[in-house]
LOLUMKE-217996 format. One record per residue (C-alpha): residue in one letter; z, y, x. Coordinates in steps of 0.1 Angstrom, whole numbers. Example, Ala and Ser with C-alpha at 12.3 -4.5 7.8 and 13.67 -1.06 7.14 Angstrom:
<nodes>
("a", (78, -45, 123))
("s", (71, -11, 137))
</nodes>
This chain:
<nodes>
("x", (-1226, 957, 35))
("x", (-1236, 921, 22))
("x", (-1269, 915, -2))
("x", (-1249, 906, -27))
("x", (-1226, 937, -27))
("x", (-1257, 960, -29))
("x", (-1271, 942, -60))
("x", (-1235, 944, -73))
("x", (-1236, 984, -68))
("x", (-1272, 979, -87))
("x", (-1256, 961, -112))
("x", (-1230, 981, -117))
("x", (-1248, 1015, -115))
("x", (-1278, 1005, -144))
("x", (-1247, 991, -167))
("x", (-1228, 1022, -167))
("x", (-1264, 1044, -173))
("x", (-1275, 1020, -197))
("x", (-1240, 1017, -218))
("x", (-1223, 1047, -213))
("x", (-1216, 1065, -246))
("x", (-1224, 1101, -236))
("x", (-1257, 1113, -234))
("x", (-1279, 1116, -204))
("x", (-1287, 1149, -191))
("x", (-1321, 1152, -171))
("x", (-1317, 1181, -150))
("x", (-1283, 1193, -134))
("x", (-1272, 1222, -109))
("x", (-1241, 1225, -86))
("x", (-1226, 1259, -87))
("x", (-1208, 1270, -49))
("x", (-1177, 1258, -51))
("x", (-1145, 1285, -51))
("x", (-1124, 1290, -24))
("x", (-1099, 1314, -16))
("x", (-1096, 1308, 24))
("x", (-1123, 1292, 37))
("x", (-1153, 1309, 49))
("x", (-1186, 1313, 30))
("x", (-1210, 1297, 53))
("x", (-1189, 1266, 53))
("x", (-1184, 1265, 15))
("x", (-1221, 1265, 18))
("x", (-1228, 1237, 38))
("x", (-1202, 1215, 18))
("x", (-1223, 1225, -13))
("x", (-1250, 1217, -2))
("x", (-1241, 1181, 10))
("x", (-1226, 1174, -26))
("x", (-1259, 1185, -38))
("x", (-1275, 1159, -16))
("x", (-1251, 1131, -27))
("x", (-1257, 1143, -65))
("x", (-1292, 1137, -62))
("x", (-1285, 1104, -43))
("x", (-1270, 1093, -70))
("x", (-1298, 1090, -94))
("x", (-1283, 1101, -127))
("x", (-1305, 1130, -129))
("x", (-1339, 1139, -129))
("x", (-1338, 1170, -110))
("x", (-1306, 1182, -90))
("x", (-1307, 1222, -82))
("x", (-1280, 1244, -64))
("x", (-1275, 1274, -77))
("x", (-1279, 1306, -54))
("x", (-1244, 1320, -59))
("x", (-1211, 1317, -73))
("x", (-1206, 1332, -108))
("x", (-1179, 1356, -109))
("x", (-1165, 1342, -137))
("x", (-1157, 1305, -119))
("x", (-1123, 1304, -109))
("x", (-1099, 1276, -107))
("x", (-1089, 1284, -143))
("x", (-1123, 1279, -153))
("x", (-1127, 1247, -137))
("x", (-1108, 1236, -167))
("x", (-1123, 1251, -197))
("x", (-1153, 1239, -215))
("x", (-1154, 1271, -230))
("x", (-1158, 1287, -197))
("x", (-1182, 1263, -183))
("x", (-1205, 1262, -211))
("x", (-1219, 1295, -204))
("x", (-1226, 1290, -161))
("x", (-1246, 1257, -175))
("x", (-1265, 1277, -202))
("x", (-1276, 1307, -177))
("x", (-1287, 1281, -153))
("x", (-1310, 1265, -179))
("x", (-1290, 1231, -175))
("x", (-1274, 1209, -203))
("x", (-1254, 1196, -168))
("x", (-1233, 1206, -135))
("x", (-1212, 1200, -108))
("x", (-1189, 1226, -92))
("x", (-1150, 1229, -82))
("x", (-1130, 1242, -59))
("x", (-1121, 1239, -18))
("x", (-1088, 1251, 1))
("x", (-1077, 1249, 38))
("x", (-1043, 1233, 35))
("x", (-1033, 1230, 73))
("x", (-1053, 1204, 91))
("x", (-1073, 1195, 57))
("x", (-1095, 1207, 33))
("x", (-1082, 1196, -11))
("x", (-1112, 1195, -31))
("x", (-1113, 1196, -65))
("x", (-1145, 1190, -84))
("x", (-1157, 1181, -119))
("x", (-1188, 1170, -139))
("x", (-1194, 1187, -167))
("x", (-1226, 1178, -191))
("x", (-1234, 1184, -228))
("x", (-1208, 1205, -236))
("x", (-1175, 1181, -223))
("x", (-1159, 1182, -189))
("x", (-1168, 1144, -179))
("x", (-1149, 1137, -151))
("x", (-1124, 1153, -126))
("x", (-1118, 1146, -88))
("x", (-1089, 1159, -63))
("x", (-1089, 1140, -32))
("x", (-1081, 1157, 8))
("x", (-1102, 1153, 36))
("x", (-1100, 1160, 75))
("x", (-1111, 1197, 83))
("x", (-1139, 1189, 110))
("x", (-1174, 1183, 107))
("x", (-1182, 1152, 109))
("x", (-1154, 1139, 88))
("x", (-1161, 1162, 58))
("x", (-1200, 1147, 64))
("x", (-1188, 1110, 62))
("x", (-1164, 1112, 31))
("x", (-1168, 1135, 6))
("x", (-1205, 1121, -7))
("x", (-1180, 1084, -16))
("x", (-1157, 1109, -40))
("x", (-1190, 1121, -54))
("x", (-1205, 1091, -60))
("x", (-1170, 1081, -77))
("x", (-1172, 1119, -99))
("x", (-1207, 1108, -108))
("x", (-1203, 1071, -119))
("x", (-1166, 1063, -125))
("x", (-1165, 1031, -105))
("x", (-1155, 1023, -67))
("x", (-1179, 1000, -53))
("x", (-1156, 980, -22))
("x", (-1176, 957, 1))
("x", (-1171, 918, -5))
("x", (-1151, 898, 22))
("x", (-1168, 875, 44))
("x", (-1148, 837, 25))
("x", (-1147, 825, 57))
("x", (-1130, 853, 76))
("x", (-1094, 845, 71))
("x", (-1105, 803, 78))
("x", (-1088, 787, 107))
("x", (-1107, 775, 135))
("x", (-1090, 737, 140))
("x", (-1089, 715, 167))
("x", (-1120, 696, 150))
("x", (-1139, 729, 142))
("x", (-1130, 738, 180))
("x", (-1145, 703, 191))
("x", (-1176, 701, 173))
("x", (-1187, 736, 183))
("x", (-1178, 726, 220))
("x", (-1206, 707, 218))
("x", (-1232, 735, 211))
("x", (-1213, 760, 231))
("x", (-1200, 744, 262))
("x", (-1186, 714, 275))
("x", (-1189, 679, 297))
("x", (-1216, 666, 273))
("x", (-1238, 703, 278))
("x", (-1246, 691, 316))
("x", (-1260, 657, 300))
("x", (-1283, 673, 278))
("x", (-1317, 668, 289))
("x", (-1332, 699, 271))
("x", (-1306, 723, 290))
("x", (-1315, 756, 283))
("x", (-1344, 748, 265))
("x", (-1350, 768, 233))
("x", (-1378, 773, 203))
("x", (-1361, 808, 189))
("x", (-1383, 833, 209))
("x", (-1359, 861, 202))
("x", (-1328, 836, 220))
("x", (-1355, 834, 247))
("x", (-1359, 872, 251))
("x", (-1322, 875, 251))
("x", (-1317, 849, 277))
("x", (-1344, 866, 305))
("x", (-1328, 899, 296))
("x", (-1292, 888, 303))
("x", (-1308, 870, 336))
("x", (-1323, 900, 346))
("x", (-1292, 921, 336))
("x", (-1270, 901, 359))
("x", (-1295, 899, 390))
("x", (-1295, 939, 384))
("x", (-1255, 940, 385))
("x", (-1259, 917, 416))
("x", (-1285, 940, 433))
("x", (-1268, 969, 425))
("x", (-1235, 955, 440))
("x", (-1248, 942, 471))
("x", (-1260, 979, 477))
("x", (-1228, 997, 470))
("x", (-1211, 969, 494))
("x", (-1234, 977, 522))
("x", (-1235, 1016, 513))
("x", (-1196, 1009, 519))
("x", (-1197, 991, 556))
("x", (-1230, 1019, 570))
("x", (-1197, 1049, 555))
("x", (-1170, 1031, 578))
("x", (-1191, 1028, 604))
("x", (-1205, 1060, 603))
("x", (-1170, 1076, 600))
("x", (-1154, 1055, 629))
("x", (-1186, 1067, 649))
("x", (-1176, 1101, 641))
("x", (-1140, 1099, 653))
("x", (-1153, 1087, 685))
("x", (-1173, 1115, 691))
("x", (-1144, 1139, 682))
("x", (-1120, 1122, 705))
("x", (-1149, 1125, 731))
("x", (-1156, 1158, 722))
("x", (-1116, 1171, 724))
("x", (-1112, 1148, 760))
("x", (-1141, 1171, 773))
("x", (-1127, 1202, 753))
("x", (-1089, 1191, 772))
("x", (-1106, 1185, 809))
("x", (-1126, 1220, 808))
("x", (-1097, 1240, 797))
("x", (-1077, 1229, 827))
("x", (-1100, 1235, 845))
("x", (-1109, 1271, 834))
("x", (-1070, 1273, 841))
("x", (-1068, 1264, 877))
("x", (-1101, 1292, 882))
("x", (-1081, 1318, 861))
("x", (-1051, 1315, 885))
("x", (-1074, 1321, 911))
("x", (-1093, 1346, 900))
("x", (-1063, 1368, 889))
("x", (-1046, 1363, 915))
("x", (-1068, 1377, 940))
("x", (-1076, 1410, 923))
("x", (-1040, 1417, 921))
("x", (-1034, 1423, 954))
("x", (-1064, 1440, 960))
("x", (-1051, 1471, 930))
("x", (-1025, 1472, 952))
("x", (-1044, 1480, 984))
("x", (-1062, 1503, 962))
("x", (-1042, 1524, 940))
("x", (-1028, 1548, 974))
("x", (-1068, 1551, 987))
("x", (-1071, 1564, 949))
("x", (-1038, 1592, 949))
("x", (-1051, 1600, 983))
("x", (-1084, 1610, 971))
("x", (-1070, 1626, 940))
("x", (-1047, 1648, 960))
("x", (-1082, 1658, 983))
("x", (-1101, 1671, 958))
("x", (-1081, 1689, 932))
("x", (-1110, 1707, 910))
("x", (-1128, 1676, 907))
("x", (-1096, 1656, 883))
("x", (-1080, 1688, 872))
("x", (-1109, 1701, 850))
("x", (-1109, 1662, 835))
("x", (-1070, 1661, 828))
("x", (-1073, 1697, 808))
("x", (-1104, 1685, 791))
("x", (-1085, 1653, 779))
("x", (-1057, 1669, 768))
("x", (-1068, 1696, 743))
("x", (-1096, 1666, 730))
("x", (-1065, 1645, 718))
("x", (-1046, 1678, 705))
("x", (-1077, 1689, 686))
("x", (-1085, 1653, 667))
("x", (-1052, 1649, 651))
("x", (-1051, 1683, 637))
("x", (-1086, 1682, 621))
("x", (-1079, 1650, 603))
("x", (-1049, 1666, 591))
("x", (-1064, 1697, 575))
("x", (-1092, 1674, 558))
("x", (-1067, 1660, 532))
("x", (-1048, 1695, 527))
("x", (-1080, 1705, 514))
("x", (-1089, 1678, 489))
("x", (-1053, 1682, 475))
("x", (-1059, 1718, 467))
("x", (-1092, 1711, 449))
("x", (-1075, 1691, 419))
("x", (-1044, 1714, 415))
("x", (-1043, 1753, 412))
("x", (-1022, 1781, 425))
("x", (-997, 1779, 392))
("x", (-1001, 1741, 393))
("x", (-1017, 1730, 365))
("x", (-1048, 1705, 369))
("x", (-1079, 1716, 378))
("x", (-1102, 1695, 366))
("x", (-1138, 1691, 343))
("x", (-1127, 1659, 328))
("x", (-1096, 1632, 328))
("x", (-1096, 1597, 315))
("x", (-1065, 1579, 306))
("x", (-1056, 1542, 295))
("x", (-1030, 1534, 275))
("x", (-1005, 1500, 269))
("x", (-974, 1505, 243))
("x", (-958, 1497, 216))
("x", (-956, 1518, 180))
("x", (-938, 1513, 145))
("x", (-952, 1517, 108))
("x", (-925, 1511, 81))
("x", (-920, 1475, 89))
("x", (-944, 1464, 111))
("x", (-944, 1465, 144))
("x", (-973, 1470, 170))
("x", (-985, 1463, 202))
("x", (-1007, 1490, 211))
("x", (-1040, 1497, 237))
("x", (-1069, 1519, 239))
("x", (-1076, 1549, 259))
("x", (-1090, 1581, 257))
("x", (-1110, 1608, 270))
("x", (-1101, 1643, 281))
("x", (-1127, 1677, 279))
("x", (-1108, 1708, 297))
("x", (-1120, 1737, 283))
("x", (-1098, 1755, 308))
("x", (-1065, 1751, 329))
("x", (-1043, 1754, 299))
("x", (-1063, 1738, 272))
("x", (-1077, 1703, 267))
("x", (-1100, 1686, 239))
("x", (-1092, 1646, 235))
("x", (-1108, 1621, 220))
("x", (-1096, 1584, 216))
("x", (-1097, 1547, 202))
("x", (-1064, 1525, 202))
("x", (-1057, 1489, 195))
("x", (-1029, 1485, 173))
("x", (-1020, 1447, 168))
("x", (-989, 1432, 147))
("x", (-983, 1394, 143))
("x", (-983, 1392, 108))
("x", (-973, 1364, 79))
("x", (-994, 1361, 53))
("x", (-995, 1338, 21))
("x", (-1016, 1308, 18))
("x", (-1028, 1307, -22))
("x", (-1036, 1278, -42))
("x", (-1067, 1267, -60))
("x", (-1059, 1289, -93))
("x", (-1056, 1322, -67))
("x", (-1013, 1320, -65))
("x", (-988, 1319, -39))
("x", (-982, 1284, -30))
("x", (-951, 1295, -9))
("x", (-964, 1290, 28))
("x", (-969, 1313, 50))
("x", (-995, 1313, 75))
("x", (-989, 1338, 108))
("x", (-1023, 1354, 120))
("x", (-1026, 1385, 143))
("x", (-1041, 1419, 125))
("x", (-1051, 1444, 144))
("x", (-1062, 1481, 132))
("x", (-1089, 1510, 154))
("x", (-1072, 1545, 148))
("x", (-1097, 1566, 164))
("x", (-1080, 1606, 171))
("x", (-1090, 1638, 180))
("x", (-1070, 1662, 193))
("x", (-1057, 1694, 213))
("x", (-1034, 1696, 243))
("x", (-1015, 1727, 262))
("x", (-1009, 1717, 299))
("x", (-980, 1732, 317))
("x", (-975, 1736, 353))
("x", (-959, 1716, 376))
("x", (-956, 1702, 411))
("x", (-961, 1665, 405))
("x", (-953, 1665, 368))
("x", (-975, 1681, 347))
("x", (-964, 1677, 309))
("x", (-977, 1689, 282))
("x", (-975, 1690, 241))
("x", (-1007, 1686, 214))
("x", (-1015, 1673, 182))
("x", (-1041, 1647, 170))
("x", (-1055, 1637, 141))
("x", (-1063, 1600, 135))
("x", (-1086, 1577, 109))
("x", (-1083, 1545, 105))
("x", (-1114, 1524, 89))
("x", (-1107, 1492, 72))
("x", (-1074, 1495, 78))
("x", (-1063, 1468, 46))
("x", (-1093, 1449, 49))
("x", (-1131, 1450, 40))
("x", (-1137, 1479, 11))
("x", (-1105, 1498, 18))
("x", (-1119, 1529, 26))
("x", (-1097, 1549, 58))
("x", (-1065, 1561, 61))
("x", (-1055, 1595, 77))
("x", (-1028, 1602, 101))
("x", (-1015, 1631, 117))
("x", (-990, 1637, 145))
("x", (-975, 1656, 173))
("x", (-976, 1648, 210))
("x", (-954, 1655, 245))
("x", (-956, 1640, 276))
("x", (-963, 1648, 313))
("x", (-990, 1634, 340))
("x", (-975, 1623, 371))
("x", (-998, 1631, 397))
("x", (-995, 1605, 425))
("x", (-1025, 1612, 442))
("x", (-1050, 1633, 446))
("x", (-1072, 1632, 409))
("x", (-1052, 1602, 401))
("x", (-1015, 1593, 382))
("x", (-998, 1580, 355))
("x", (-994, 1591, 324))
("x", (-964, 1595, 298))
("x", (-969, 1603, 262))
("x", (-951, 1600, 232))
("x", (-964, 1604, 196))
("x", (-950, 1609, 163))
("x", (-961, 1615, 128))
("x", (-975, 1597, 96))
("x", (-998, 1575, 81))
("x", (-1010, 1578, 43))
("x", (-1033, 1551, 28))
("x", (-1032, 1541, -9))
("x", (-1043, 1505, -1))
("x", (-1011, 1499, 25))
("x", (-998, 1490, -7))
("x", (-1016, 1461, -7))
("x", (-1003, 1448, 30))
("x", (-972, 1423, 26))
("x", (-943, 1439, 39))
("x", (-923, 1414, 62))
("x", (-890, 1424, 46))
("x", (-905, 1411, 12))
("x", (-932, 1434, -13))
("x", (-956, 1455, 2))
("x", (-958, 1484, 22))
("x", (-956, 1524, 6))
("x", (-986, 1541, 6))
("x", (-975, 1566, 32))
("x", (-949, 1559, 61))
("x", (-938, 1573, 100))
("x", (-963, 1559, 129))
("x", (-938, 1568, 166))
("x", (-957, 1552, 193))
("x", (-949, 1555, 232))
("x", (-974, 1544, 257))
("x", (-982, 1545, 298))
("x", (-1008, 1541, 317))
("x", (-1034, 1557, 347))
("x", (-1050, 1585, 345))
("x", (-1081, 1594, 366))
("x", (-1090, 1634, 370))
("x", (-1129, 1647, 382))
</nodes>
């Protein structure tokens, strides 16, 4: 920005303080702004930096920021003087700045007033880029605008949009380049110390780039040799490699060849001696023989006994402990889930079981996005929700070869299950299924559930096929996965 713009902005500024027919407030204090989808700590830092560009501004003689939004200031109240007055008046200010701030897609609308002495001044909507550093570069421009009325633009350079000419062209020729340059007697010959200073830095600049070149060039030629160096010694290396494998070859024919015929010679000398002394190899063929008879059936009885230890005579599981993981799916009135968890079984005996469990029940859900005044604006936004059901229940096992089934009942409570402050809901339902026993202490597991939900705040959840959901609805859910037996 150009001198003369700044003492225009000066100008400008002390005109509209020294005329303006409204009365000058001395202190001021900007209220958080509202929002009804953006999060607090941000809608904190934005106060803040209007804050900042408040007090930039100069109108006031103190700027303050209140330590919290008033209940009372909604986008309604952004409006009414009547409303206003009272925030002002509790802050101890006869002035304030406040509005409003909403995520519409990719951007953030702000809308923000200046209220002072009992009359809403001014009002400002504008949009700018959600990001940081945009936010940070903008908005304190549409403040200073909310605080002064004006829009100081920077002045043109009058001779950006001249022409260079031929004749402009020529005459700088003359102080920039040309024939008559290597006539000057002076040459590079200057009084301007700083055009000096530039000058030897640029020198040593380009005997830097010329140093650094000549090193990289020769860096270049010692690689290529070094490399053709090193194929040389690999072609040398697999020439030697070649000429000592054929010659191991020609001493392997040999060798092998000369032992062969000497087995030959040698295997009669070696019945002939067998059928001399029979006590000596028959003890040694009967001891071999019940040795490999006697292995195989030890390592067979090992695993009948390890199966045993994890199933019982009527075939139930016999077992301290299981734990099971679970992947599914389940339903509540409209909304569908995709569900995950696990849980943990205590066996009091072979028959009866004590469970206890945490699931994952997520659901792709559309939600509205509201306006500054708190209303629908007719867009919906998807986001995933996803709600903990913790159970506790009771199983009875059955028995069973490889299946083992079973039936139970739970009881399940889900925290927070509309959002912050909405208590839990309670659920209760019955259970079958079977565990399928692959291994020993390990298999998969098969259950299906079914029973209710009842919660008074699901009527505040937006139902997918329009208006919310009932306060009590059906929750089926079917789900496999391992389960592990100790």
């Amino acid at each position: 920005m150009s001198i003369r713009t700044r003492l225009l902005t000066v100008a400008l500024l002390g005109s509209s303080l020294l005329y303006s027919t409204d009365a000058l407030a001395r202190d001021s204090v900007v209220v958080p702004l509202y929002s009804p989808n953006v999060d607090a700590n941000k809608v904190g830092n934005i106060t803040s930096l209007i804050t900042s560009e408040v007090d930039f501004s100069g109108r006031y003689d103190m700027v303050s920021q209140a330590d919290s939004r008033p209940k009372s200031l909604t986008p309604k109240c952004l409006k009414s003087v009547s409303c206003l007055k009272p925030i002002a008046s509790n802050e101890g200010v006869d002035a304030m700045v406040t509005g409003s701030v909403t995520k519409m897609g990719g951007e953030l609308e702000f809308f923000v007033i200046m209220y002072e002495n009992g009359k809403i001044i001014r009002m400002k909507r504008f949009r700018i880029e959600d990001s940081p550093l945009s936010v940070a570069a903008n908005v304190g421009g549409y403040i200073q605008e909310l605080i002064t009325g004006q829009v100081v633009e920077e002045e043109e350079d009058p001779l950006a949009d001249v022409p260079l000419t031929d004749d402009v062209l020529a005459e700088e020729g003359d102080i920039f380049g040309g024939a008559d340059m290597e006539e000057d007697p002076l040459g590079d010959f200057s009084l301007d110390p700083e055009e000096e200073r530039r000058a030897a830095e640029e020198g040593r600049r380009k005997e830097e780039e010329a140093r650094l070149a000549a090193e990289r060039e020769a860096e270049q030629r010692r690689m290529q040799e070094m490399e053709a160096q090193a194929q040389r010694l690999a072609m040398e290396a697999e020439a030697k490699r070649l000429a000592e494998e054929a010659q191991t070859q020609d001493d392997d024919f040999e060798f092998n060849f000369a032992p062969s015929t000497v087995e030959v010679v040698e295997e009669p000398k070696e019945e002939d001696t067998f059928s001399f002394d029979e006590p000596t190899p028959k003890p040694k063929k009967e001891s071999k023989l019940p040795k490999t008879e006697y292995k195989p059936s030890t390592s067979y009885d090992k695993p009948k006994s390890t199966r045993t230890k994890k199933s019982s005579s009527n075939g139930r599981i016999e077992a301290d402990a299981t734990i099971t993981g679970k992947v599914g799916g389940g339903n509540f009135q409209t909304l569908n889930f995709v569900t995950y968890g696990g849980e943990v079984g205590i066996h009091l005996s072979e028959a009866i079981s004590v469970h206890i469990g945490g699931e994952g029940y997520a659901t792709n859900q559309a939600m509205p996005v509201l306006d500054e005044n708190g209303e629908s604006t007719g867009v919906l936004e998807q986001s995933w929700r996803v709600l903990i059901p913790v159970s506790l229940g009771l199983e009875y096992h059955f028995a069973g070869k490889m299946a083992k089934p079973y039936i139970g009942a739970d009881m399940q409570v889900l925290p927070a299950y509309a959002g912050a402050g909405s208590g839990a809901a309670i659920g209760l339902r019955g259970r079958v299924g079977s565990n399928f026993m692959v291994a020993d202490g390990f298999g998969i597991n098969l259950n299906l559930a079914f029973g209710f939900w009842n919660g008074q705040y699901f009527q505040q959840v937006p139902s997918p096929a329009g208006g919310t959901l009932n306060a009590t609805g059906l929750a089926p859910q079917l789900s496999l996965g391992p389960v592990i037996a100790f």
